[in-house]
C-alpha positions as CSV (number, residue, x, y, z in Angstrom):
1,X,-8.3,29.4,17.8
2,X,-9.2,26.2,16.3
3,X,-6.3,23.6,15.5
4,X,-6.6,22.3,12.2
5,X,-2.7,21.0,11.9
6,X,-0.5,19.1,13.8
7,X,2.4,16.9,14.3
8,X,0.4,13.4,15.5
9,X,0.9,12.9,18.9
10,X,2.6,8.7,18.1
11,X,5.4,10.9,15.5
12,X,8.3,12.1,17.7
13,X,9.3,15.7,17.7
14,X,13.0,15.3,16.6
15,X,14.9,15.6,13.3
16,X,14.8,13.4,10.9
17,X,17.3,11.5,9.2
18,X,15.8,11.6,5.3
19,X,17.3,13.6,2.9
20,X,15.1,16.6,1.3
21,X,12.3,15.5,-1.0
22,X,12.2,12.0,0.2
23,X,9.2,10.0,0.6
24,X,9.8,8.5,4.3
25,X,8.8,11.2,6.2
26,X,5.6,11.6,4.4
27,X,4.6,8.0,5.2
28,X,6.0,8.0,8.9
29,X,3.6,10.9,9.3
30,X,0.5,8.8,7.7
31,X,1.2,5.7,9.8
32,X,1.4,8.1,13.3
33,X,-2.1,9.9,11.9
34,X,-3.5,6.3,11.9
35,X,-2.1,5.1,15.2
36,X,-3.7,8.4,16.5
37,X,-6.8,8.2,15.1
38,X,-7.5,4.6,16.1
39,X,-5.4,5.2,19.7
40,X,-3.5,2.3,19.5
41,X,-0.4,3.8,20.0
42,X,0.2,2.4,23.3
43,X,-0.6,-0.7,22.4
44,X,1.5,-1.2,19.2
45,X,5.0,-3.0,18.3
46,X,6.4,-1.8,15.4
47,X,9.5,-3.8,13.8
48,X,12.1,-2.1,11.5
49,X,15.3,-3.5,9.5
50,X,18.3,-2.4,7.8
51,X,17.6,0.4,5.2
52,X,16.5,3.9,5.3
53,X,14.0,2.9,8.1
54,X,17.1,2.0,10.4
55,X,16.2,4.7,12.6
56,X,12.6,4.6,12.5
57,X,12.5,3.7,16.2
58,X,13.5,7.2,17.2
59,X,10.7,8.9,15.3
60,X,8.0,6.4,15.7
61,X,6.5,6.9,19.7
62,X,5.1,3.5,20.0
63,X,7.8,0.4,20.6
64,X,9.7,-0.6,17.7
65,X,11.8,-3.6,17.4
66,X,15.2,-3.2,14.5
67,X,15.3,-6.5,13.1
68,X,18.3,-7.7,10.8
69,X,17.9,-7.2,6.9
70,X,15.0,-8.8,5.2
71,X,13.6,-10.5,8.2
72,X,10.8,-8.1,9.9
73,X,7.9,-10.1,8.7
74,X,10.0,-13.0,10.2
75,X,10.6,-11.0,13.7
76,X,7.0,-9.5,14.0
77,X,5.6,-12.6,13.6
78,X,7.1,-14.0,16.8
79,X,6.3,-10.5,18.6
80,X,2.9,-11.2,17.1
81,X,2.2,-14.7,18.1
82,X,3.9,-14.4,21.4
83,X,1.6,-10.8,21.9
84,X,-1.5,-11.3,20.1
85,X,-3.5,-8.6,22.0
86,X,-1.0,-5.7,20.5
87,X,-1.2,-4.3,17.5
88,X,2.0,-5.3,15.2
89,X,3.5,-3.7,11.8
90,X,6.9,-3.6,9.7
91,X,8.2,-0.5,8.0
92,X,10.3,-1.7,4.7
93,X,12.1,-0.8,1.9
94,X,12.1,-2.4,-1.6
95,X,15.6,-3.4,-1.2
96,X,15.0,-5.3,2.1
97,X,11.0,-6.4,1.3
98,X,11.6,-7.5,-2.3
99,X,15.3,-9.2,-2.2
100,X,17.0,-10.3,1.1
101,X,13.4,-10.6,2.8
102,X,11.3,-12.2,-0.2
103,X,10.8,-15.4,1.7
104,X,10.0,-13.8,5.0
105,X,7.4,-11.4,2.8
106,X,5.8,-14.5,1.2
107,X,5.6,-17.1,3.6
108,X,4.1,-13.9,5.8
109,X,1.5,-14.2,3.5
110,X,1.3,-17.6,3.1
111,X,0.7,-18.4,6.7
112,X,-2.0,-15.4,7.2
113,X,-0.1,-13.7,9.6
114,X,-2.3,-11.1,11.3
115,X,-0.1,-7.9,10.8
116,X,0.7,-4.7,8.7
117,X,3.3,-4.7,6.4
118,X,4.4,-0.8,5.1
119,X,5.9,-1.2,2.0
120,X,8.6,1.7,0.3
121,X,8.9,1.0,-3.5
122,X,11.2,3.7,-4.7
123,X,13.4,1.9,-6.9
124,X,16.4,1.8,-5.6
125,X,18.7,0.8,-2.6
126,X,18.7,4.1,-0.6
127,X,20.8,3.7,2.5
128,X,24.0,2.0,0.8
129,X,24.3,4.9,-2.4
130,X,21.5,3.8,-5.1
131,X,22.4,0.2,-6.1
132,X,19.6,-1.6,-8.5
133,X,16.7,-2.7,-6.3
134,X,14.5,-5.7,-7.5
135,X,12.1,-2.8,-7.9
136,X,14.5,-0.9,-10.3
137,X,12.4,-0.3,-13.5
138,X,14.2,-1.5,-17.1
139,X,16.4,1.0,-18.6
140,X,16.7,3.2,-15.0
141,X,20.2,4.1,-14.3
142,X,21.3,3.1,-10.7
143,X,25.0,2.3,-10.0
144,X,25.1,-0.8,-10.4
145,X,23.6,-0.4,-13.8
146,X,24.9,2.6,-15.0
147,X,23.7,2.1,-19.2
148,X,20.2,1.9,-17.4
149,X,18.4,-2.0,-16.4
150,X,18.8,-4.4,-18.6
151,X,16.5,-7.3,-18.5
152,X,18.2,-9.5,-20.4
153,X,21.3,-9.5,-18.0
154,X,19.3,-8.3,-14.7
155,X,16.0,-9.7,-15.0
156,X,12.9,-8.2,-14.7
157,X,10.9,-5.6,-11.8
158,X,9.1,-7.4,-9.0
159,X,5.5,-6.1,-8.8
160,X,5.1,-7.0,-5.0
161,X,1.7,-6.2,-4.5
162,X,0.6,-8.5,-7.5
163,X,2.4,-11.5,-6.4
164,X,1.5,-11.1,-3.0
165,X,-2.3,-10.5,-4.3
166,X,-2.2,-14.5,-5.1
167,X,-1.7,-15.5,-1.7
168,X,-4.7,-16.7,0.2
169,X,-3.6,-15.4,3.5
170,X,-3.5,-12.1,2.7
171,X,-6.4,-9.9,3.1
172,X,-5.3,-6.7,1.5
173,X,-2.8,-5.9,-1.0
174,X,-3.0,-2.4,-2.4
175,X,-0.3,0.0,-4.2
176,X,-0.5,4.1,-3.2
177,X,1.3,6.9,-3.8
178,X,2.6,9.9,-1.9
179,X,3.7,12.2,-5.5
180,X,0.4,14.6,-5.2
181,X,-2.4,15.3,-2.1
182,X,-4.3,13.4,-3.2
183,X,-2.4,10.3,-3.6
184,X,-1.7,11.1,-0.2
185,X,-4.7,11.2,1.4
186,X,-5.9,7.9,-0.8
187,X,-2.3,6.2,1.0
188,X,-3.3,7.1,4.3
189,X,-7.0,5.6,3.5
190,X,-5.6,2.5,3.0
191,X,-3.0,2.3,5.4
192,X,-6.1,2.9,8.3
193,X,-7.8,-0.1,6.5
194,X,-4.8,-2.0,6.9
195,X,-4.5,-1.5,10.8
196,X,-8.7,-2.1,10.7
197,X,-7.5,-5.4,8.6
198,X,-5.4,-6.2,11.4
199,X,-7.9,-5.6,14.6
200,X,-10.3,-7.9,12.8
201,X,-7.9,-10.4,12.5
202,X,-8.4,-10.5,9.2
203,X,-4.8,-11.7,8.4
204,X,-1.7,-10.0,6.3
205,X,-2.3,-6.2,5.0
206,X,0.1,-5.1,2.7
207,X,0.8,-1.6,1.5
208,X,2.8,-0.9,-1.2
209,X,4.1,2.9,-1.5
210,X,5.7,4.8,-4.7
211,X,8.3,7.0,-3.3
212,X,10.8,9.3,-4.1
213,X,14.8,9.0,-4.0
214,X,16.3,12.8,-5.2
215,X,19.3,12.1,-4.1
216,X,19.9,8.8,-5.5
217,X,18.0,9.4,-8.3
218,X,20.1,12.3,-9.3
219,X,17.1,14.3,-8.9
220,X,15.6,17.7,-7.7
221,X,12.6,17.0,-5.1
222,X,10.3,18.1,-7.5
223,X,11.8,16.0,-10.8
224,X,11.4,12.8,-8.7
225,X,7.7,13.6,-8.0
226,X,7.3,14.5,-11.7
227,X,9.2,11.1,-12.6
228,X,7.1,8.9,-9.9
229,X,3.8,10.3,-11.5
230,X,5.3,9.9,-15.4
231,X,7.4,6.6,-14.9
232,X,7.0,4.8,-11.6
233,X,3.0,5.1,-11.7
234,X,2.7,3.5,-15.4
235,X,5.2,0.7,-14.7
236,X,3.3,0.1,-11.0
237,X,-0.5,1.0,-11.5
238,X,-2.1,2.3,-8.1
239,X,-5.1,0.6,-7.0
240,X,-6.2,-2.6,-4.7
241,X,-5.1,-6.1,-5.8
242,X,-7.0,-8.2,-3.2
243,X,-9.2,-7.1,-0.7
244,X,-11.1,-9.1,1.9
245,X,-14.8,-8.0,2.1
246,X,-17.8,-8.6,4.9
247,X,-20.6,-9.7,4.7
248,X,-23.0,-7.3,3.4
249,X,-20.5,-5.5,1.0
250,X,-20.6,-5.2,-2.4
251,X,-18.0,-4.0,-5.1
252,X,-20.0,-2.1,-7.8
253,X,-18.2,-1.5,-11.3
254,X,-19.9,0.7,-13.3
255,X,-20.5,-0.3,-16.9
256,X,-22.7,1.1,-19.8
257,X,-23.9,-2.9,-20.3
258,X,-23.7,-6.2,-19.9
259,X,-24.5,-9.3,-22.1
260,X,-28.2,-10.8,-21.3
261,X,-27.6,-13.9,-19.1
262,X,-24.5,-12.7,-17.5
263,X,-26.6,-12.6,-14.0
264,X,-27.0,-15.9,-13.9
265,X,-23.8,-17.2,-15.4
266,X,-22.1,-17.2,-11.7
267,X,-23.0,-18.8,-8.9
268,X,-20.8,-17.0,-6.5
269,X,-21.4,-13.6,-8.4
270,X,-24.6,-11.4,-8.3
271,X,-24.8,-9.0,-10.9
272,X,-27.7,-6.0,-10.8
273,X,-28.5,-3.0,-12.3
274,X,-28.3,0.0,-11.1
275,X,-30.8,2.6,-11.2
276,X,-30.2,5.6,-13.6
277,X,-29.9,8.4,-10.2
278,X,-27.2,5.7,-9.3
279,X,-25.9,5.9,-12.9
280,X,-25.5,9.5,-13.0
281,X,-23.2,9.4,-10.2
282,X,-20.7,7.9,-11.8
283,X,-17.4,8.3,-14.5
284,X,-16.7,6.4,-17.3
285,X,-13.9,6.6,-19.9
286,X,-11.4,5.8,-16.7
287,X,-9.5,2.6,-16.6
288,X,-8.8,2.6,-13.2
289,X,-12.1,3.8,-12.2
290,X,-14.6,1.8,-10.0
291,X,-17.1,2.9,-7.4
292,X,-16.6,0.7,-4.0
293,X,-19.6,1.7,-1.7
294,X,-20.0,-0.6,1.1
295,X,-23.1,0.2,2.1
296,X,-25.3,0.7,-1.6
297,X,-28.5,2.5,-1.2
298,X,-31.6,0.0,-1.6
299,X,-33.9,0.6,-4.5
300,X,-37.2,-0.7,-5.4
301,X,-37.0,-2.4,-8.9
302,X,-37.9,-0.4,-12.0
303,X,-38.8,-0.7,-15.5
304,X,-36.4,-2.3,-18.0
305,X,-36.1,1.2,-19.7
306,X,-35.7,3.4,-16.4
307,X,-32.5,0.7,-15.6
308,X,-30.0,1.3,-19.0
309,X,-27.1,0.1,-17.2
């Protein structure tokens, strides 16, 4: 009988620590999928702090490294630099990434570092009883704001994956989900190009993920995937903020038309048309949509009317 299901060989075979309905173990199991898939298990150092990824070392089966809070970017560069033919990553939440562990995140970033940075945005300050997180959205009840965020008196929500999008040594920056399958399957897409970002050498990959927190959250485990599609999503649109590309790519954005001129107006820019069968292929009336093919078909050049673009 075929296999078409299994526990990843790099996720250990124990009990886990998370509380029903959270978000951790779905992302634990995506990061082992990827180690397998690429085998780098063996070869990779993973480095964990304080937070609901404290004891990430005893499900994760490759060596892992519990750094103090806020400072795994800090701790994996030196395993990094000091070990630069294994594979290196941090597992974080928002209340260590985004507060205590800013600088380390940035300066990360700033320096190019050539590592994987997993990323849990769920709001909240899990471990210590549901505190406001820089993450915390305005008007969300934590305990520490218990008449709901206030920016007036808090501040505002960090959106990491936008700041960190302005920083030149970072190659990818890109917010997922894990609320629906196929969320899911987009996260785990992008957390493989992240470890592809990092065998390339390509430089920082961070991966922002919208969780859940029932327990915190005062939720039911399928409320807080209801509230992470309705709330979390609209305050933190999904998508890629920066992304490195070869040589040989190209980014195509489908649009119904452009301005005459527009494909010369940029030097660093080529704008084309694409063919109608090309045309067909695609959605419009979506915000969010765009069509990223790395490898476009090549065709020969038709008449002005067959290319309404």
């Amino acid at each position: 009988m075929a296999v078409v299901f299994e526990r990843p060989k790099a996720l250990l075979d124990v009990p886990m620590h998370f509380c029903p309905g959270c978000g951790h173990g779905i992302v634990h199991r995506l990061v082992c999928e990827v180690l397998d898939e690429m085998g780098i298990e063996g070869n990779t150092i993973g480095v964990v702090p304080v937070g609901c990824s404290v004891m990430s070392y005893d499900y994760f089966g490759c060596d892992v490294i519990e750094a103090p809070h806020g400072r795994a970017p800090a701790v994996a560069t030196g395993v990094k630099r000091s070990n630069p033919d294994k594979m290196g990553f941090t597992y974080q939440g928002d209340g260590d990434l985004a507060a205590i562990g800013t600088a380390e995140t940035v300066h990360s970033g700033t320096r190019g570092e050539n590592l994987v940075i997993i990323f849990i945005n769920n709001t909240t300050y899990g471990m210590t009883g549901g505190q406001m997180a820089p993450t915390t959205m305005p008007g969300q009840v934590t305990q520490t704001t218990p008449y709901g965020r206030d920016p007036k008196y808090a501040g505002y929500p960090i959106r990491v994956c936008e700041m960190m999008s302005t920083l030149t040594g970072v190659a990818l920056a890109q917010r997922v989900a894990v609320d629906s399958v196929p969320h899911i399957r987009e996260a785990k897409k992008a957390i493989r190009k992240a470890f592809e970002n990092e065998k390339a050498e390509k430089g920082l990959s961070i991966i922002e993920v919208l969780s859940t927190c029932p327990t915190n959250w005062g939720m039911s485990p399928q409320e807080a995937l209801k509230w992470v599609e309705e709330k979390m999503i609209p305050y933190y649109p999904l998508g890629v903020f920066k992304d490195t590309m070869e040589e040989g790519e190209y980014l195509i954005i489908a649009c119904r038309s452009f301005d005459s001129g527009l494909d010369k107006a940029y030097d660093n820019i080529t704008v084309k048309k694409i063919p109608q069968m090309l045309l067909e292929r695609c959605e419009f009336g979506k915000a969010d949509y765009n069509l990223n093919i790395v490898h476009p078909p090549v065709y020969d050049d038709c008449d002005e009317e067959e290319e309404n673009v």
